[in-house]
C-alpha positions, 0 to 999 in steps of 0.5 A, spaced: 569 890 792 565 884 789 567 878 787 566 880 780 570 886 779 575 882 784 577 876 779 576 879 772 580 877 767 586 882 766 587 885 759 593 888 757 593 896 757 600 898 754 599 901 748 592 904 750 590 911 749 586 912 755 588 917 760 589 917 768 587 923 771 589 925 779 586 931 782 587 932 790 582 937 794 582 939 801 574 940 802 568 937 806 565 935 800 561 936 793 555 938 791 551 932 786 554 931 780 555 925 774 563 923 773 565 922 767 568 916 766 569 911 772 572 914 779 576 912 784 575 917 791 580 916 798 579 920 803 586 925 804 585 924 812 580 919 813 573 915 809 569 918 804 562 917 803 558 916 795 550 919 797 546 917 791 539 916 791 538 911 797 546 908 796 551 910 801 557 907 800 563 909 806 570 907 805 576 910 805 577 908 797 570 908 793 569 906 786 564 910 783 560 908 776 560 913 771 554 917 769 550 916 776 549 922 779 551 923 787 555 927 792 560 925 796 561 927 804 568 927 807 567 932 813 575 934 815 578 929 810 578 933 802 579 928 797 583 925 792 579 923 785 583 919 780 579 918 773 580 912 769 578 913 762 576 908 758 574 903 764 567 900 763 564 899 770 567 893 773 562 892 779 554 890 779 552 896 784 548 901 781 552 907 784 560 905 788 563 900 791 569 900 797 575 897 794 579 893 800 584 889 801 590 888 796 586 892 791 585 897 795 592 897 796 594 898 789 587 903 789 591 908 793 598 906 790 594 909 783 593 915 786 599 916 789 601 917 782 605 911 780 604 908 773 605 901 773 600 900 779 595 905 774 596 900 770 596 893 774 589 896 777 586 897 769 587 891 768 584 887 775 578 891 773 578 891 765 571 886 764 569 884 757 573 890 753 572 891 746 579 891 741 581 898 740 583 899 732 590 902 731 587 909 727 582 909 733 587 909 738 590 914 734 583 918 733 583 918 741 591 920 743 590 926 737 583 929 741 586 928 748 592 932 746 589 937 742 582 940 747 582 945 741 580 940 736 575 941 733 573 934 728 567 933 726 564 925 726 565 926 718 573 926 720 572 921 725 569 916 719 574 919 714 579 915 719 577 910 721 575 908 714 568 906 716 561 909 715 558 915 720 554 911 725 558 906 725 564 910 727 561 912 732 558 906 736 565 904 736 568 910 738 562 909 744 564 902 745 571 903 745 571 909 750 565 909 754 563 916 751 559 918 745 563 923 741 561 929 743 562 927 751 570 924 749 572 932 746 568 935 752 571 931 757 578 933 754 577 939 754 575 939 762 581 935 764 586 940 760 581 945 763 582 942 771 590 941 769 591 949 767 587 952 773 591 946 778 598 950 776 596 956 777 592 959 770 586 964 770 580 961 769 577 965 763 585 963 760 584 955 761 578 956 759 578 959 752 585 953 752 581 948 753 575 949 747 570 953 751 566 958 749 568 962 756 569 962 763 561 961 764 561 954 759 568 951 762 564 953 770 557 949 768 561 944 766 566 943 771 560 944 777 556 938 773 563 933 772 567 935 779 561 938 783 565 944 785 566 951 780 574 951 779 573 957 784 572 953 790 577 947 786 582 952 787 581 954 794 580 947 795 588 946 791 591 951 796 589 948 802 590 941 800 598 943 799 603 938 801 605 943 807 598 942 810 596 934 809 599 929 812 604 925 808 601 919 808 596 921 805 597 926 801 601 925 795 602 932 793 597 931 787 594 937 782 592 933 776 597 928 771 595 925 766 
């Protein structure tokens, strides 16, 4: 991790909306694609690498900027991926960047799921947040609550007593997202939570808002770089019965 990122001022996070989301899968790899919000990846048995473009970033924990296309190779190792809405990009590289050392450590704690280290790694890589209003705080637990939601930018402002465009850009500031991609990332987190404890895709799709099991599969393949086929043959290889306790921490997806 750079100097930057290692020494950013904390913020407090209590009381904010934005989820973490955890997800254990035991592939090779996966195909190119665009995380949503900022990613951290470790390896369950070993190092990963973050391929994009001409960057190569291997490590046993990797921070990867959201938006950016790649794809990760973790030959024999499968993954853990935990996803940090709300972060804005801590870093100065144009793709990922090896966490090490104490915050690596606490990296690794965070994905085993401990709450007070997901939130301790927040604020040592919270950089230049914008203040989150109470009604939008409220906006974003209701639609990460609800993935069959369907309020429109109109209801937005209506809520956060502001004019269209103006709801907007500070929805976008606040979480990272415009609009529209907050609700459909949502959708795909619920979606991801539904297959993980064993519900049919075409029954976790149509619970998290997609129009059918082919919208919820492009979606997923474009975010995860797997289809939620190859997520559940990678979830049941990935049981605690077949991975190394150290590193493997028993995940499916939390928020």
């Amino acid at each position: 991790m750079n100097k930057r990122a290692g020494n950013t001022q904390k913020m407090p996070t209590a009381g904010l909306p934005f989820a973490t989301s955890v997800f254990s899968v035991d592939v090779d790899g996966v195909a190119p694609h665009c995380n949503p919000v900022v990613c951290v990846i470790s390896g369950i048995r070993g190092a990963v690498s973050v391929i994009g473009g001409s960057e190569r970033v291997t490590g046993d924990i990797v921070l990867i900027r959201a938006g950016i296309e790649h794809k990760v190779v973790c030959t024999g190792s499968g993954i853990n991926a935990m996803y940090l809405d709300g972060l804005a990009w801590p870093g100065r590289a144009a793709l990922a960047e090896r966490l090490s050392g104490g915050i690596g450590d606490l990296a690794l704690e965070a994905i085993f799921q401990n709450r007070e280290a997901q939130d301790e790694l927040r604020r040592r890589l919270t950089v230049d947040a914008p203040p989150c209003p109470q009604s939008l705080a409220t906006v974003i637990e209701d639609l990460a609550s609800d993935p069959m939601s369907r309020m429109t930018q109109f209801e937005l402002a209506e809520r956060l007593q502001m004019e269209r465009t103006g709801a907007l850009r500070l929805f976008k500031a606040v979480t990272g997202q415009t609009f529209r991609r907050f609700k459909q990332w949502s959708g795909l987190r619920h979606a991801a939570r539904q297959i993980a404890s064993g519900e049919l895709v075409r029954t976790a799709a149509l619970d998290a808002g997609f129009a059918d099991t082919a919208h919820l599969t492009r979606t997923f393949r474009l975010s995860f770089g797997l289809t939620p086929s190859e997520a559940i043959a990678g979830l049941a290889k990935a049981s605690p019965r077949s991975s190394p306790p150290r590193r493997d921490p028993s995940l499916s997806l939390q928020t």
